[in-house]
N, C-alpha and C positions, 0 to 999 in steps of 0.2 A: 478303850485301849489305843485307838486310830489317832487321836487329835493331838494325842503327846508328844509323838512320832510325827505326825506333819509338824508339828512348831519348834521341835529339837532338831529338823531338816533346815527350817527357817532362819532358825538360831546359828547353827554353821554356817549357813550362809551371809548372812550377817553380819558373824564377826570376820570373813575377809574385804565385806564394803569398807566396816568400820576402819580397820586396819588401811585399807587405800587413802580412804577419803585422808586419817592421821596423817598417812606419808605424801599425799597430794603438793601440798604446800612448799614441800622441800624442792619440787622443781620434777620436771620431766622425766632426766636420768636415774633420780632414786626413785618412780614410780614406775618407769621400767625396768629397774631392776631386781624391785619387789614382785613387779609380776610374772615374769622370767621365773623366778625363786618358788614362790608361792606355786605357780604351773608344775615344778619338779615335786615338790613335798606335796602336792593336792592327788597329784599322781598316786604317788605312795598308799595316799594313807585311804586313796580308794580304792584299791586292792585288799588295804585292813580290814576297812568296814565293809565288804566283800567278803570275807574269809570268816568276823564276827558274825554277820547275817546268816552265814550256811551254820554256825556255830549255834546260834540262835534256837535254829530246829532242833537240831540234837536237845539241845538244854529244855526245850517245850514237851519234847518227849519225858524227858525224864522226870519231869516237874509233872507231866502229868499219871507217869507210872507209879509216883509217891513213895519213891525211894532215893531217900537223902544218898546213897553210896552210888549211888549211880548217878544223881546230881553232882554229886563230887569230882567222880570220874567223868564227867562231859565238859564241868568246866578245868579241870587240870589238862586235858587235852587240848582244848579251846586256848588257852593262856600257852600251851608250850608251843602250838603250830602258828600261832599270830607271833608269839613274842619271837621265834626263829625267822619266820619271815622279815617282822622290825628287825631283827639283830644284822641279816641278809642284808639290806637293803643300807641299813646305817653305816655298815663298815664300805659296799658299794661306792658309797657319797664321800666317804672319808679320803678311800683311795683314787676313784678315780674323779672327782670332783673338776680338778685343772682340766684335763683330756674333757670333760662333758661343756664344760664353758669356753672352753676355746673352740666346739665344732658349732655351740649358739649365737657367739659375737665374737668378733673380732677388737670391740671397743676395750683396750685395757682396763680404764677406768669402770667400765660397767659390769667387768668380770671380776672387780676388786668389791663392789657392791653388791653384788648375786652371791661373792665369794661370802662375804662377813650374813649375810642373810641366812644362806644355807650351813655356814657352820655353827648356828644356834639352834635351827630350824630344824634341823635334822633330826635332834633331841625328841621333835613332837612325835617323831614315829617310834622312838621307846614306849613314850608314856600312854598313846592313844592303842597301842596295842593291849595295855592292862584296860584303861579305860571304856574300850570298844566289848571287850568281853563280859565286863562290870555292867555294860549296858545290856549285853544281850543276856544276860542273865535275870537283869530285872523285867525286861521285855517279856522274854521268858512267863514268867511268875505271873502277868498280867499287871505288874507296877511302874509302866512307863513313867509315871507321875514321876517318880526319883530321878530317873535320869535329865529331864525337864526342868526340874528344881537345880539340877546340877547345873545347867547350861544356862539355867538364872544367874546363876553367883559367878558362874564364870564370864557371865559376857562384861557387867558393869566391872570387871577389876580387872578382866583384859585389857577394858577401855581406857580406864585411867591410868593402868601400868604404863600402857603404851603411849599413851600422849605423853606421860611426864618422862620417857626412858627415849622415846624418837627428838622431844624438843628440848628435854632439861628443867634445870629451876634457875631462875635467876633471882637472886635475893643475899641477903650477908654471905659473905667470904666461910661460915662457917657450914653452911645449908647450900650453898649453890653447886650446880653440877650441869656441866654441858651434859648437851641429847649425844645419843648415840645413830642417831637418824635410822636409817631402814632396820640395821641389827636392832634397838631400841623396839622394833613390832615384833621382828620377831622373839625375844627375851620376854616379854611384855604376854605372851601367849605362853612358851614354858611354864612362863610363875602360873601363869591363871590356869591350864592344863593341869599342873600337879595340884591345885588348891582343889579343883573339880574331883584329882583322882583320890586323892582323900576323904573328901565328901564321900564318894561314893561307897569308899573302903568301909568306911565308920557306918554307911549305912547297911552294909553290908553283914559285916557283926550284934548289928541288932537284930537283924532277921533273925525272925522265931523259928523259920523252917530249920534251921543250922543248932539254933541251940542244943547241946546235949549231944552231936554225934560227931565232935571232935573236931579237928582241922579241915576244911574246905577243901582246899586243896591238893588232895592227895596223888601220889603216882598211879596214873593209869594203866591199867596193863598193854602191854605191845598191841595188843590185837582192838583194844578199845580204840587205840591212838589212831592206828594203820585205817583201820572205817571209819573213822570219825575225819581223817585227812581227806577217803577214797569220798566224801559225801560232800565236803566242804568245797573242795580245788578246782569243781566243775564251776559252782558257783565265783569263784574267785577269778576265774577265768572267764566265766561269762561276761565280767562288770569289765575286766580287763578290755577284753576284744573289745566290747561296747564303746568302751571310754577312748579307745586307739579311736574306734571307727567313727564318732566325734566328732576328733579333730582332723582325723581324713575330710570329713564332712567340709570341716570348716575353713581347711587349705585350698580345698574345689571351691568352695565360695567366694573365697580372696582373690580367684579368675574372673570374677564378674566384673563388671564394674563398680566404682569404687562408690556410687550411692547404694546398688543395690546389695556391697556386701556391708555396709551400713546399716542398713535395715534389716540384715538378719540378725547381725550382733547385737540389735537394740532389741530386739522382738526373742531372741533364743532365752535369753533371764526369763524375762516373764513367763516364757513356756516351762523352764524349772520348777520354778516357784509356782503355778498357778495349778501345776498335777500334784504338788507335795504332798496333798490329801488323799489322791486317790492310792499316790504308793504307800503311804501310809496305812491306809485301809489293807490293801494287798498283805501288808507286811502283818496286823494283828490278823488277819483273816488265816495266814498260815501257822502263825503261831497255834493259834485255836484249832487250827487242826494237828497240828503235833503233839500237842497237850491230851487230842481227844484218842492219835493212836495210841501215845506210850499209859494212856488209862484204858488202852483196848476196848472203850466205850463209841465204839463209829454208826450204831449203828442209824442214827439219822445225818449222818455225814455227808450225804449226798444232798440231802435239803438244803442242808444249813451252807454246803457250798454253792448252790443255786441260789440262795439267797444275798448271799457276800457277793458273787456276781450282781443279781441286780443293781446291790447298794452301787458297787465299784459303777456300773452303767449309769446310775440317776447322776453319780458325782463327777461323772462323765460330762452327762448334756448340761449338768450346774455349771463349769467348767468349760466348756463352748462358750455359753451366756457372756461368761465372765471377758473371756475374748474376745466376744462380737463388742462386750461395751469396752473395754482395753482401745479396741478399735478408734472408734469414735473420742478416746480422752489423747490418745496419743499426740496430738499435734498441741495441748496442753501441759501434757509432762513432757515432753522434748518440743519447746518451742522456736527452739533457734536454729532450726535444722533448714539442709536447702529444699526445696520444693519437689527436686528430683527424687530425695529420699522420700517425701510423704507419698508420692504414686507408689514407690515400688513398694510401702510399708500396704497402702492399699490392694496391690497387685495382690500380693500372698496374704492378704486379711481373708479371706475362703479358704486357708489352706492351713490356716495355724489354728484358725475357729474347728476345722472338721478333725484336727490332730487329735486330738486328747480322747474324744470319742471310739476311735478303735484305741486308742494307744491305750485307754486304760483298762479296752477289755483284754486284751493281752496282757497287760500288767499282773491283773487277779490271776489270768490263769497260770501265768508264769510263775507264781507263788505257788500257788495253789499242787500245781506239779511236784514244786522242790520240794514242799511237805509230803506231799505222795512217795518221796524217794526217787524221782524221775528228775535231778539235776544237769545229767548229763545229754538226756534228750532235748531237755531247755536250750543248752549250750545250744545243740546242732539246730534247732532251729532259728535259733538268734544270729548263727553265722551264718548259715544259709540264707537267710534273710537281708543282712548284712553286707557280707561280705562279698556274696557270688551273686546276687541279684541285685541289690541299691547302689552300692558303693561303683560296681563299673558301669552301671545307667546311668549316674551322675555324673561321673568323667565323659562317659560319651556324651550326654548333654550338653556340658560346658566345654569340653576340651575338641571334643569331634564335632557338634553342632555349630557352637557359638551357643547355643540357646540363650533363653529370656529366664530372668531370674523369676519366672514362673514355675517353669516346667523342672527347672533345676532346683525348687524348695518343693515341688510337688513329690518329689523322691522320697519324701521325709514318709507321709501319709503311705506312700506305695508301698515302701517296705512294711507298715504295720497290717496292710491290708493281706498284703503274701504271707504273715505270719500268722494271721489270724484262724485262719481254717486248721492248718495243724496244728495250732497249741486246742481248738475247740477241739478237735478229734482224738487228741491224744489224754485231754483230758479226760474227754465222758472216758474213751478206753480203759484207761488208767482204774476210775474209778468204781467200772464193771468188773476187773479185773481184781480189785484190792479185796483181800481176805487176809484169817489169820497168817497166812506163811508171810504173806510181806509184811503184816505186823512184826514176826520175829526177825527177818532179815535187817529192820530197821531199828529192834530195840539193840546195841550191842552189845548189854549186861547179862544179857538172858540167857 
């Protein structure tokens, strides 16, 4: 279930290189102005798949209590609390769109490009709402594969929508058609976005679990919706804070000096991409246990989560490995760098190799939790961690020390270490503690 899910992380990420590298050519100002664009809609839509992923649970539960009507009612709830959120947020962009670009630049010209980007772009948060719940549904099911198929068909037709709609055709007067520059990527992703949510739809109505019990989608009752929000919006708020505190991270970085916040910007991708396995793992490892409450079969739950732990840990130290050699190629994939950057890439090379290691056991157990129904204690430990402990040790670092962009990436590892002992503690607790009543607290068809 794990590997589908690391390479449909891949796959998103992927098609905003693609997308740059298309708009690259155009010059400077339309690739800052796509990334300006892309930074507000990347926003969005990670709060979506935030709000899908809590959704996720719910629908594992129900897929594994084996009742379609209650599958029904998890994803109609799922589809109305994502698609009001998109609906939220789109009309947000519509209105106040001028007011947000006039407090990020002042350049007219670059507010007229950000403007034509995100008046397309914005569209993706309609569709990715249906699409994000389309996924966690099959996720759900144990059929990652579908949704992976999906991000097949959609990458190669995002790619050439988008070249041929950013550059144009040139050829007889009856076929040629100038590009639309940065609007042309984002259009170019609408099409390939609805082509995906199709896909997915049509795969959806083949599903055998559906056949013979009528429309999918039904109205949920009030009380279904109200739990299924009260379960979800911790999580949605978790990715939130997370995601602010990011780019807190990475505003304190921009105080360093200007090779060593170089070096973190080159080194932070690869730290993305190179755990997207083990969240991945995290993410089937919870499903399966939601599948195995709402089938009220736990009773070797506790094994089988000591064992997703280990896996998450071995994919951990594979994952260091993989850093310690990143290491050593780095001065090979970025070879034209100055000197100064390659020390401070070496400085914090102990720091980003030890990262993943706790990071991912906190990861598992962070899942692991929100399948237990323990979403909101996740939260409090992520802000705590975050918020009141990393976030102002790193301002005091950089801003009240001076310090070395050592000690000031070393914050990264520190906070996973502070969070580490209470996510272990709360979870063994958690799953001392788990019996039938919290089984019914969490089914909420029952």
């Amino acid at each position: 279930m794990a590997w589908p899910l690391a390479l449909n992380a891949l796959l998103m990420q992927s098609m905003l290189m693609i997308d740059i590298w298309l708009v690259s050519p155009l010059g400077e100002r339309p690739l800052a102005a796509m990334g300006i664009a892309t930074t507000i809609v990347a926003f969005i839509l990670g709060i979506q798949m935030a709000l899908a992923n809590g959704s996720q649970l719910v629908l594992s539960r129900a897929v594994g209590s084996g009742r379609p009507q209650s599958l029904s009612s998890a994803v109609s709830s799922g589809m109305l609390i994502n698609f009001a959120v998109a609906l939220l947020f789109w009309t947000l962009l519509s209105l106040f769109e001028a007011p947000l670009l006039a407090i990020i630049t002042q350049d007219s010209q670059l507010q007229s490009e950000i403007s034509d980007y995100v008046g397309i772009s914005k569209y993706l948060v309609l569709f990715t709402a249906i699409t994000q719940i389309f996924i966690a549904l099959f996720n759900s099911m144990g059929r990652s594969k579908i949704p992976f198929k999906g991000y097949l068909i959609e990458l190669p037709i995002n790619a050439a929508l988008s070249y041929v709609l950013i550059n144009g055709i040139s050829g007889s007067s009856a076929i040629s058609f100038e590009g639309l520059g940065v609007s042309g990527a984002a259009l170019g992703s609408v099409i390939a976005i609805t082509i995906r949510m199709i896909y997915l739809g049509w795969n959806i109505q083949k599903e055998p679990t559906f056949s013979g019990h009528g429309t999918l989608f039904t109205t949920p009752t009030r009380t279904n919706l109200k739990k299924h929000f009260i379960e979800v919006f911790p999580v949605a708020a978790n990715v939130t804070i997370l995601s602010i505190g990011a780019t807190t991270y990475q505003l304190l970085y921009s105080q360093l000096s200007l090779h060593s916040y170089v070096a973190i910007t080159i080194i932070f991708p690869w730290i993305r991409a190179g755990t997207q396995f083990i969240t991945a793992w995290a993410h089937s490892t919870a499903i399966t246990i939601s599948q195995a409450i709402g089938s009220r079969k736990t009773d070797g739950m506790a094994k089988n989560i000591d064992t997703s732990i280990d896996v998450a840990v071995w994919a951990s130290f594979a994952c260091a490995i993989f850093f310690a050699g990143l290491h050593f190629a780095l001065a090979d994939i970025y070879p034209d760098l100055d000197p100064a950057t390659y020390d401070a890439l070496s400085v914090i090379a102990p720091l980003y190799i030890f990262l993943p290691l706790v990071r991912g056991y906190n990861t598992v157990h962070g899942h692991v939790l929100r399948a237990l129904g323990k979403t909101t204690a996740v939260f409090k430990i992520n802000f705590t961690g975050q918020w009141l402990i990393s976030i102002p040790l790193c301002a005091f670092i950089i801003l009240g020390l001076d310090g070395s962009i050592f000690w000031a990436f070393a914050v990264q590892p520190i906070e996973e270490i502070v969070k580490a002992l209470p996510f272990r503690m709360l979870a063994r607790r958690s799953l001392a503690e788990f019996d039938s009543a919290q089984i019914d607290k969490l089914m909420f068809d029952e």
